[in-house]
KEKE-3310 file (N, C-alpha, C; in steps of 0.2 Angstrom, whole numbers, plus 5000, padded with zeros to 4 digits):
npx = (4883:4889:4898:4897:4909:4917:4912:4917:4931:4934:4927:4937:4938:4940:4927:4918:4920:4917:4927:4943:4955:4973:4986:5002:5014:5023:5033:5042:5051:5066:5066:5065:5078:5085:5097:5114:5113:5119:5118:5105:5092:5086:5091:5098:5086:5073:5060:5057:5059:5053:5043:5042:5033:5014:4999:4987:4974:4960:4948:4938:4928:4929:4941:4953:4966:4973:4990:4995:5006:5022:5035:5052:5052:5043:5045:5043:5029:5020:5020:5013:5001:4998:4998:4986:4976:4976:4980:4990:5004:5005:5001:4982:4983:4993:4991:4999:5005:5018:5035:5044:5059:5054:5042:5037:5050:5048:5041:5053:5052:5043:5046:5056:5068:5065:5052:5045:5031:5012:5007:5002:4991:4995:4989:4991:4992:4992:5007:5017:5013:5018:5032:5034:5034:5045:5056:5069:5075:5060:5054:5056:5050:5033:5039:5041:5029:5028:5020:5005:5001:4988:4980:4973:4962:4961:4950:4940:4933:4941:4932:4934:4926:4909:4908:4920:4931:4942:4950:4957:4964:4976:4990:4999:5016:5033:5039:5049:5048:5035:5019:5010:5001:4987:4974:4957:4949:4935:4925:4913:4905:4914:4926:4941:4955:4972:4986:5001:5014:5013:5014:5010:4996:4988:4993:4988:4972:4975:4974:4961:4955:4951:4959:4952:4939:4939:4942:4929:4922:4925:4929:4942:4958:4973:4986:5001:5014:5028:5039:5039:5042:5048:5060:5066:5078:5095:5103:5099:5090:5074:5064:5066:5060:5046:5035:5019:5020:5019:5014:5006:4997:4991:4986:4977:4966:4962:4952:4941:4928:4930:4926:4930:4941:4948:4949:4961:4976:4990:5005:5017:5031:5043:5062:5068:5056:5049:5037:5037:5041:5032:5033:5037:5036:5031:5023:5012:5007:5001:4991:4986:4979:4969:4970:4978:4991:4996:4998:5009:5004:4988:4971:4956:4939:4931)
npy = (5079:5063:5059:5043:5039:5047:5041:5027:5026:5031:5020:5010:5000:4979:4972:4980:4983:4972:4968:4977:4990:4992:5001:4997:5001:5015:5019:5023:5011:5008:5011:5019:5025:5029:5015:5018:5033:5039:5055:5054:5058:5047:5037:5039:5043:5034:5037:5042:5032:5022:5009:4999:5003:4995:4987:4980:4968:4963:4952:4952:4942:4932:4927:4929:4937:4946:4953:4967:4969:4963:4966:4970:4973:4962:4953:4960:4967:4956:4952:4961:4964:4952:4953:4961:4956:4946:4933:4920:4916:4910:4925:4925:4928:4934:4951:4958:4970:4972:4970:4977:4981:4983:4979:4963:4957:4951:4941:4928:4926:4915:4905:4889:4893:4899:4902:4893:4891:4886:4885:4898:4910:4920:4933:4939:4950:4943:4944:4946:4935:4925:4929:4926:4913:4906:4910:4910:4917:4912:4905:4890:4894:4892:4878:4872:4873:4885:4896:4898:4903:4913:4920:4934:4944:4959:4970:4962:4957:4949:4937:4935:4934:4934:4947:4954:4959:4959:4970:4973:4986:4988:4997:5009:5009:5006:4993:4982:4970:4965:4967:4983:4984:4992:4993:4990:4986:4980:4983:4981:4992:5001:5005:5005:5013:5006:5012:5010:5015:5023:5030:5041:5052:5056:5048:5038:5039:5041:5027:5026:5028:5037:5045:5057:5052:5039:5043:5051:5039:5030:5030:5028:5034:5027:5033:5036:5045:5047:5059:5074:5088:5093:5096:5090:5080:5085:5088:5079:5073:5075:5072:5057:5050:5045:5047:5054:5070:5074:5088:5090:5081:5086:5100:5095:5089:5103:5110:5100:5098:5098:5086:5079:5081:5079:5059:5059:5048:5050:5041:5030:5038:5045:5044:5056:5063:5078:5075:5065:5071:5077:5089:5097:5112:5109:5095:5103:5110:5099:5096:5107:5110:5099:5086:5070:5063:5046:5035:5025:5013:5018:5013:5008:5005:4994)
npz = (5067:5063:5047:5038:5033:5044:5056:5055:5053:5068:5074:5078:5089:5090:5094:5090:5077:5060:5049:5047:5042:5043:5042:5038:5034:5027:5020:5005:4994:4998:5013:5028:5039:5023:5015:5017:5019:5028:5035:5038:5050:5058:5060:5074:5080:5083:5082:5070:5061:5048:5042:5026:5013:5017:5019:5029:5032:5041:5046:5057:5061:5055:5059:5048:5041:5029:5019:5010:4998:5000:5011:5013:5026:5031:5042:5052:5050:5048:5062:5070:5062:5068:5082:5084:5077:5085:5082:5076:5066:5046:5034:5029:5016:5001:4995:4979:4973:4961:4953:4960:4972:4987:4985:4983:4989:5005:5002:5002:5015:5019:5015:5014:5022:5032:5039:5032:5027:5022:5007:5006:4998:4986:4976:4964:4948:4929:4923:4933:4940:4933:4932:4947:4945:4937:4938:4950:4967:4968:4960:4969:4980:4975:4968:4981:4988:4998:4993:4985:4969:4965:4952:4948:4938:4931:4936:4939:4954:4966:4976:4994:5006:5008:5014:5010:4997:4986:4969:4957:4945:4930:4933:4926:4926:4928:4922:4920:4924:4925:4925:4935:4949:4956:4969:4974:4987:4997:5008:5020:5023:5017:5004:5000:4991:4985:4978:4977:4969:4953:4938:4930:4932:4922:4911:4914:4914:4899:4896:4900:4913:4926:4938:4947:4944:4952:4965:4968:4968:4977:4996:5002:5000:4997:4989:4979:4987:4982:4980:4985:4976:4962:4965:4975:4972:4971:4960:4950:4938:4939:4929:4925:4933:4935:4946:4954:4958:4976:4976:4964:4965:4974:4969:4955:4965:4971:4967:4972:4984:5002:5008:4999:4995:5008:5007:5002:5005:5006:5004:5004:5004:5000:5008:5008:5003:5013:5020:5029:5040:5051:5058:5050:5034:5021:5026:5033:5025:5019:5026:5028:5017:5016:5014:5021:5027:5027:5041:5050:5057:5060:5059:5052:5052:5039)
capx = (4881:4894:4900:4896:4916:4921:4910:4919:4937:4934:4927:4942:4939:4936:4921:4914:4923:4921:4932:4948:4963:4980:4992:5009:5021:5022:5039:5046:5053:5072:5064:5067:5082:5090:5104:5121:5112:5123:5117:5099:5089:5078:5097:5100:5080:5071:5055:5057:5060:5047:5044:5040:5023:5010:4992:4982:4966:4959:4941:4939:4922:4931:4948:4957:4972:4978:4992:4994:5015:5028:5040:5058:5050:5038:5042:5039:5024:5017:5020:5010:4996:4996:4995:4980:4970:4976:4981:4996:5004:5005:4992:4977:4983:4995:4992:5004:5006:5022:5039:5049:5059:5048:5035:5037:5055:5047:5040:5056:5049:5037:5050:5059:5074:5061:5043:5041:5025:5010:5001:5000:4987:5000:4986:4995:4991:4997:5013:5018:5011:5023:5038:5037:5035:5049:5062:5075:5073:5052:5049:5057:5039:5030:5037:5041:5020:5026:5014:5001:4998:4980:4980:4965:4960:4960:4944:4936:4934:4942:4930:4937:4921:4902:4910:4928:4929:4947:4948:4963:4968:4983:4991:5005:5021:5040:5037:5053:5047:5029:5013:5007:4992:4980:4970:4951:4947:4928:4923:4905:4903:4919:4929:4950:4960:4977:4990:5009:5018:5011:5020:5005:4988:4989:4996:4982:4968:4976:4971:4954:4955:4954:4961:4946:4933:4943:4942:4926:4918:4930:4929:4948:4963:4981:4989:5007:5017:5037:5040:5034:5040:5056:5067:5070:5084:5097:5109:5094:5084:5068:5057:5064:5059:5040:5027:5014:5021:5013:5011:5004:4990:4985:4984:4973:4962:4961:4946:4936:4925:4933:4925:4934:4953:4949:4948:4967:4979:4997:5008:5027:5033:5052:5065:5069:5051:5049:5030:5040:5044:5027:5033:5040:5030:5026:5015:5010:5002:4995:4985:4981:4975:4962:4971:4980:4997:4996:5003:5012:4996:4982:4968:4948:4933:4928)
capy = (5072:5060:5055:5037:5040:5048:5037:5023:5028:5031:5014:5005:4992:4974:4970:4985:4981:4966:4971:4983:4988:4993:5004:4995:5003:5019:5023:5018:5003:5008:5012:5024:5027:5020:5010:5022:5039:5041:5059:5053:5058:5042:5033:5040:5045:5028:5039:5045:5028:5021:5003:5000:5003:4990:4987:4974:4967:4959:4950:4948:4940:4925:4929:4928:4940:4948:4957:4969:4968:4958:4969:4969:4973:4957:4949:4966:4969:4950:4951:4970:4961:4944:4957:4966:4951:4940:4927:4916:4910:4914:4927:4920:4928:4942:4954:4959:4976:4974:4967:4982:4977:4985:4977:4958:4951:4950:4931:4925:4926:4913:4899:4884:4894:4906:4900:4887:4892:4881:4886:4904:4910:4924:4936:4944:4950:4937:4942:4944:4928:4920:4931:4923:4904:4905:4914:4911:4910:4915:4897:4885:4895:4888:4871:4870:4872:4888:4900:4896:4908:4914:4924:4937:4949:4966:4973:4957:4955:4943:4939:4931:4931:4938:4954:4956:4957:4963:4970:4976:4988:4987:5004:5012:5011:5002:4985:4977:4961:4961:4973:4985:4985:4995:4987:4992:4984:4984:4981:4980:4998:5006:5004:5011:5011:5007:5013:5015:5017:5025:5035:5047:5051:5058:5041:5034:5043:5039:5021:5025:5027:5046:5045:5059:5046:5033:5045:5050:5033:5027:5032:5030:5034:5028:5034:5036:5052:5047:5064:5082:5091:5091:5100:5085:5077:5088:5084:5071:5073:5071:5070:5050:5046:5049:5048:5061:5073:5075:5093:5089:5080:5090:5106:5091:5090:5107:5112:5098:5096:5095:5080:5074:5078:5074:5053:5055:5049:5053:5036:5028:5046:5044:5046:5065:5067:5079:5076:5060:5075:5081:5098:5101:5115:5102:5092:5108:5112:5096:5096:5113:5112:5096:5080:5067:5060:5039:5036:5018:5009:5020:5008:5010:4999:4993)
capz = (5065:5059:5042:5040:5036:5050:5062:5054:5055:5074:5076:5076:5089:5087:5095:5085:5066:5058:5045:5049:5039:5048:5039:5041:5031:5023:5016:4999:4995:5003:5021:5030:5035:5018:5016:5013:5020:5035:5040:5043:5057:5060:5061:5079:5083:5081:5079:5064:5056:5044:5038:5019:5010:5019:5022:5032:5031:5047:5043:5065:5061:5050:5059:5043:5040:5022:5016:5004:4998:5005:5009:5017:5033:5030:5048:5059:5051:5052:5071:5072:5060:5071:5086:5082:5077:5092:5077:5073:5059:5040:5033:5026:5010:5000:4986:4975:4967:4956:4957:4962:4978:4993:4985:4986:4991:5008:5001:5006:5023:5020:5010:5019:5027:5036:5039:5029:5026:5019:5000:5008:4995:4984:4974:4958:4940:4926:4922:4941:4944:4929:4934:4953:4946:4933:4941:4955:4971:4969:4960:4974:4984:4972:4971:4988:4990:5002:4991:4981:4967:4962:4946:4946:4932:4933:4935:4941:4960:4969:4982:4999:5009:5009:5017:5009:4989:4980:4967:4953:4941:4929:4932:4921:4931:4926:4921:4918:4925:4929:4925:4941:4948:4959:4972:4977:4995:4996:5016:5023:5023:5015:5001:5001:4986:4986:4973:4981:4963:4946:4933:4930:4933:4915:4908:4917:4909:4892:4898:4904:4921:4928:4946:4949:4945:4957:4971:4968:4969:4983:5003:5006:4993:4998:4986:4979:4987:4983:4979:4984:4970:4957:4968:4978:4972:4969:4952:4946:4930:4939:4922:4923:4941:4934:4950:4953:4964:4980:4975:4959:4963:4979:4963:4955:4967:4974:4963:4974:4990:5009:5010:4992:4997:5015:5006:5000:5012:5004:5007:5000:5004:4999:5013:5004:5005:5020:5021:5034:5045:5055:5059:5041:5032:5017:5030:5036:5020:5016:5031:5029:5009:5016:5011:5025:5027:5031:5047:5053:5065:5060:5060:5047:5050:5033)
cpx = (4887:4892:4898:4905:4921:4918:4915:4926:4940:4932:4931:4943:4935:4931:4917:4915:4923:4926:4937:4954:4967:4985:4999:5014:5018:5028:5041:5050:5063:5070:5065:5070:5083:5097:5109:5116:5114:5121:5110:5097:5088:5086:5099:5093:5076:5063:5054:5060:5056:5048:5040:5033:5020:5003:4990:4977:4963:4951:4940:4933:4926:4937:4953:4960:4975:4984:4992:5003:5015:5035:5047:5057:5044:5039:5038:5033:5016:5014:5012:5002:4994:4994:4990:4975:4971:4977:4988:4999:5004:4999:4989:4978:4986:4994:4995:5005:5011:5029:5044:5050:5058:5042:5034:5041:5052:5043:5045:5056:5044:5039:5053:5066:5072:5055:5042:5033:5022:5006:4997:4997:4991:4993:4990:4990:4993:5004:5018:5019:5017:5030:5039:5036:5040:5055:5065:5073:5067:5051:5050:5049:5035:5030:5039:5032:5022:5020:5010:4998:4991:4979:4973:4967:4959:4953:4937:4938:4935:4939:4932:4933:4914:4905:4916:4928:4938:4946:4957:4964:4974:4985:4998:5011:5029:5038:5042:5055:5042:5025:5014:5001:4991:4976:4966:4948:4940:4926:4914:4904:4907:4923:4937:4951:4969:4982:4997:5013:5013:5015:5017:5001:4987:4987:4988:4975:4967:4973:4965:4952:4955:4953:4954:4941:4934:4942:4936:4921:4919:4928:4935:4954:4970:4983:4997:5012:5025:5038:5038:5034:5043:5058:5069:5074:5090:5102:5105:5088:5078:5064:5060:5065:5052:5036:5027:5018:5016:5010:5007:4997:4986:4984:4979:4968:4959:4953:4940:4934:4930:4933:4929:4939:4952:4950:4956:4972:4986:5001:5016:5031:5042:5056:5067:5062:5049:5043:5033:5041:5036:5024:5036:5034:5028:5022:5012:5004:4998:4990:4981:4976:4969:4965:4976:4987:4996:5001:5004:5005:4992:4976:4959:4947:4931:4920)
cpy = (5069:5056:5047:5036:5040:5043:5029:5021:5027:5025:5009:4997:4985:4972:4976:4985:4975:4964:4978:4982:4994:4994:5001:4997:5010:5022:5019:5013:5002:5009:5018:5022:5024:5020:5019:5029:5040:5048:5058:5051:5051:5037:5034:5040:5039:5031:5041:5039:5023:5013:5005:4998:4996:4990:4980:4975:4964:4958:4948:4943:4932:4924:4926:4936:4941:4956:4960:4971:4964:4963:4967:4970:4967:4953:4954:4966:4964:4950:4957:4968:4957:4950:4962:4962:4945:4934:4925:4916:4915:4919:4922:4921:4935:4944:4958:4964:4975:4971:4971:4979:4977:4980:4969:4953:4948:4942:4927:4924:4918:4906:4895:4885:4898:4901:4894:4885:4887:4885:4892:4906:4919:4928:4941:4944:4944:4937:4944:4936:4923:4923:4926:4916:4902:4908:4912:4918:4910:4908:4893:4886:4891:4881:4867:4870:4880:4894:4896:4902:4909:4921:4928:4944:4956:4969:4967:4954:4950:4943:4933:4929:4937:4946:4956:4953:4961:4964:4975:4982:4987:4996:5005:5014:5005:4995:4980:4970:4960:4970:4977:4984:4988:4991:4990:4985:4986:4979:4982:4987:5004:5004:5009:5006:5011:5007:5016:5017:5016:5031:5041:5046:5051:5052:5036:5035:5041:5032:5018:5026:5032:5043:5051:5054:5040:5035:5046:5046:5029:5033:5034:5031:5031:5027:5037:5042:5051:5050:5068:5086:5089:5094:5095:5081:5081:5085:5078:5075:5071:5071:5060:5047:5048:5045:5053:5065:5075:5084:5093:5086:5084:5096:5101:5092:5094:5111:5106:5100:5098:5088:5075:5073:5077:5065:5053:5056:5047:5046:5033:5032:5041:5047:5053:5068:5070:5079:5071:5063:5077:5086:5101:5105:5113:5097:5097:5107:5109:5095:5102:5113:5106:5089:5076:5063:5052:5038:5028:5017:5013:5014:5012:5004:5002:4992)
cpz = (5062:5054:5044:5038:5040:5055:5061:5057:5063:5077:5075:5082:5089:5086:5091:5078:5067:5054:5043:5044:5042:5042:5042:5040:5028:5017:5009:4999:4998:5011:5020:5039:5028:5020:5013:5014:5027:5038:5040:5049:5062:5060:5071:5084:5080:5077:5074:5058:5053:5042:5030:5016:5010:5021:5025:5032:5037:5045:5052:5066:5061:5054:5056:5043:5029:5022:5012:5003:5003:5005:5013:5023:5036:5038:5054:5057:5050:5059:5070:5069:5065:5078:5088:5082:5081:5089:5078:5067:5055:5041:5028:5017:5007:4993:4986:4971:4961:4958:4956:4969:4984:4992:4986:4988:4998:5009:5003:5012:5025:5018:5017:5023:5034:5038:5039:5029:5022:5013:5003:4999:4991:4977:4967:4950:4935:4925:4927:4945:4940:4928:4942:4949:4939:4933:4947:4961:4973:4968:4964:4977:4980:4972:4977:4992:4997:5001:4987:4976:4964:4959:4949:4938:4934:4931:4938:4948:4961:4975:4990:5002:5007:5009:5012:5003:4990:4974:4962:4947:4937:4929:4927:4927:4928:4927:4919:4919:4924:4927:4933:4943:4954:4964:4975:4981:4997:5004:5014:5022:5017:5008:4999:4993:4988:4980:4975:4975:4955:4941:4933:4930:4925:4911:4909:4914:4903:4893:4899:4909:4922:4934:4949:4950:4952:4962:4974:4972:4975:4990:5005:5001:4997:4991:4984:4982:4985:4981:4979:4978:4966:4957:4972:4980:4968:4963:4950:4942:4935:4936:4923:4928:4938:4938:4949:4957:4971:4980:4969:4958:4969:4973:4958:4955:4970:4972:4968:4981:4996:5007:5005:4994:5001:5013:5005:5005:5008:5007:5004:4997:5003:5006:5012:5005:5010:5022:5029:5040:5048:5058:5053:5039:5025:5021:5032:5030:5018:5020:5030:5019:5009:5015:5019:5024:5030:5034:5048:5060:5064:5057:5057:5049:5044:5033)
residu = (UNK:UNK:UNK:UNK:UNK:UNK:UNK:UNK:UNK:UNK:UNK:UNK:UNK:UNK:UNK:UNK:UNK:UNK:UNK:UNK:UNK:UNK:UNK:UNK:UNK:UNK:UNK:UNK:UNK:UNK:UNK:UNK:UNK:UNK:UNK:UNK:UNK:UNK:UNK:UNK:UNK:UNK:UNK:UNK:UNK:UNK:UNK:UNK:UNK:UNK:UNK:UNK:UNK:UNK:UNK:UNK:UNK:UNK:UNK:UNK:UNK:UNK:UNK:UNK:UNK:UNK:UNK:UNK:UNK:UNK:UNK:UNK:UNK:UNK:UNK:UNK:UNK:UNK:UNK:UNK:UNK:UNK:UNK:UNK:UNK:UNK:UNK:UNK:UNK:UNK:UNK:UNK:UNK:UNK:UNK:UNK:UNK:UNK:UNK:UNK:UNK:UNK:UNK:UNK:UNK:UNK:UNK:UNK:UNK:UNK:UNK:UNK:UNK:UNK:UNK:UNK:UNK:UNK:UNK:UNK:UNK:UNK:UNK:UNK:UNK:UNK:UNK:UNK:UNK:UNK:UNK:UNK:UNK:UNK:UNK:UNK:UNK:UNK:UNK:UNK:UNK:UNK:UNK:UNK:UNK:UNK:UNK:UNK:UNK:UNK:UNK:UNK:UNK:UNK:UNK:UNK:UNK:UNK:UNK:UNK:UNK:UNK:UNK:UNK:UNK:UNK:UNK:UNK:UNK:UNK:UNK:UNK:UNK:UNK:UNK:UNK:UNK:UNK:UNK:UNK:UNK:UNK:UNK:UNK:UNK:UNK:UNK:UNK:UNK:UNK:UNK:UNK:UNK:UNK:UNK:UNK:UNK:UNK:UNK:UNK:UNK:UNK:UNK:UNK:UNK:UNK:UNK:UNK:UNK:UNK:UNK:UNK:UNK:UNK:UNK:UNK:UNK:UNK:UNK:UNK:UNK:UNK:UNK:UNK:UNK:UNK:UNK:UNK:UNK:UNK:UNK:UNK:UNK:UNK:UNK:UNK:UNK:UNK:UNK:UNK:UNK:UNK:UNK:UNK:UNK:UNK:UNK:UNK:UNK:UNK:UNK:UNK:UNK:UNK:UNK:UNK:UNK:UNK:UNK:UNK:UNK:UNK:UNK:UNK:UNK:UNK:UNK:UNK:UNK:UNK:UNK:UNK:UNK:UNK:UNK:UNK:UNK:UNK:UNK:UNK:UNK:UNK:UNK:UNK:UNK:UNK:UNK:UNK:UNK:UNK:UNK:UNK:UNK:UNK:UNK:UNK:UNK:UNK:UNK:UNK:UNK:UNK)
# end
């Protein structure tokens, strides 16, 4: 008998979801290839090249559209959004992790050289939201009316319609411009967490917040993997690159369920991280220890 999980997962099309979300990006905020790495793969072999850490929301009921980031890959993964939900146009609306540069220069796409979008509805924390309206060239969007910012609270859904609520964290991650945040997506059935950058679970904890309890309580985890271990970057101090490692949190979680590690889907894997490779024996493993790797156009009814 199936999971009301697994049944979900597999019901991915429209007339069957009123509320779907589409994996659009997976890799960290330089892509993959990056820029100035002349001997990678995914330079010659297209399939192995990755856009930057993205999700979509399709509401097919309402046929409204949201993002979650704006990244530097913000017009492909418009189009592949607008393609799925047989839409046009801006989304109905983006939220905003943090303002490292995967995460929202992709707003330029939406200002009067590009788009010129109209009072696109731009969902962030508060010191997000008064980093883009007092800064170069974020504020022209604002008072060119291309975005329209809408502060929300962490911890306090923002609800879009009946069916489709957000919802925030502030997590612990580099802040030299603007808090981070966390983002639980609560669908008609399902609820996915989304966390592409944090420094530690640990850190996190100290906060309040156990990423256990979070997984827990949640159906779907996208969660941060920008590095398997700390032998990754060779000649680099990795104690001050501080994410989780993806080996770190799958020994975490290994003490739980199938059914628990089966919810985390490992995502904003670094271009060094070899989980990117699908015959690697780091994807090997995470497959094999319970846990999942998020793929580019994998598609959940919510």
């Amino acid at each position: 008998m199936l999971t009301l999980l697994t049944a979900a997962i597999q019901a991915i099309a429209p007339a069957q979801c009123s509320v779907e979300l589409v994996v659009l990006g997976v890799s960290q905020d330089g892509g993959t290839p990056q820029v100035n790495v002349q001997d990678d793969p995914a330079w010659e072999d297209e399939s192995l090249r990755r856009r930057v850490v993205s999700l979509g929301v399709i509401d097919h009921e309402a046929g409204t559209r949201y993002m979650f980031e704006a990244t530097p890959d913000f017009r492909e993964q418009l189009h592949d959004l607008n393609e799925i939900a047989g839409t046009e146009g801006a989304p109905d609306g983006v939220f905003l992790t943090h303002a490292h540069i995967g995460h929202y220069t992709g707003l330029m796409f939406l200002g009067f050289e590009s788009m010129g979008a109209d009072n696109v509805p731009v969902f962030t924390l508060p010191l997000m939201a008064e980093f883009l309206s007092t800064n170069g060239p974020w504020d022209q969007l604002v008072r060119y009316e291309n975005i329209d910012l809408r502060v929300i609270t962490a911890g306090e859904p923002a609800e879009l319609n009946d069916r489709l609520s957000v919802s925030a964290w502030d997590v612990p991650h580099r802040r030299e411009y603007a808090e981070t945040a966390g983002f639980r997506i609560q669908g008609p059935n399902l609820s996915v967490v989304f966390i592409p950058d944090i420094d530690s679970w640990a850190e996190w904890a100290e906060q309040g917040t156990r990423i256990e309890d979070v997984v827990m309580e949640n159906d779907i985890i996208y969660i941060d993997a920008s590095f398997f271990d700390d032998d990754e970057l060779p000649g680099r101090d990795m104690s001050a690159i501080p994410h989780p490692r993806t080996s770190e949190t799958m020994d975490l979680f290994q003490g739980f369920s199938d059914e628990i590690r089966q919810r985390i889907r490992f995502i904003h894997y670094n271009h060094t991280n070899p989980i990117r490779y699908p015959d690697s024996d780091q994807a090997q493993e995470v497959l094999e220890r319970g846990y999942r790797i998020a793929e580019e156009g994998e598609r959940v009814c919510l």
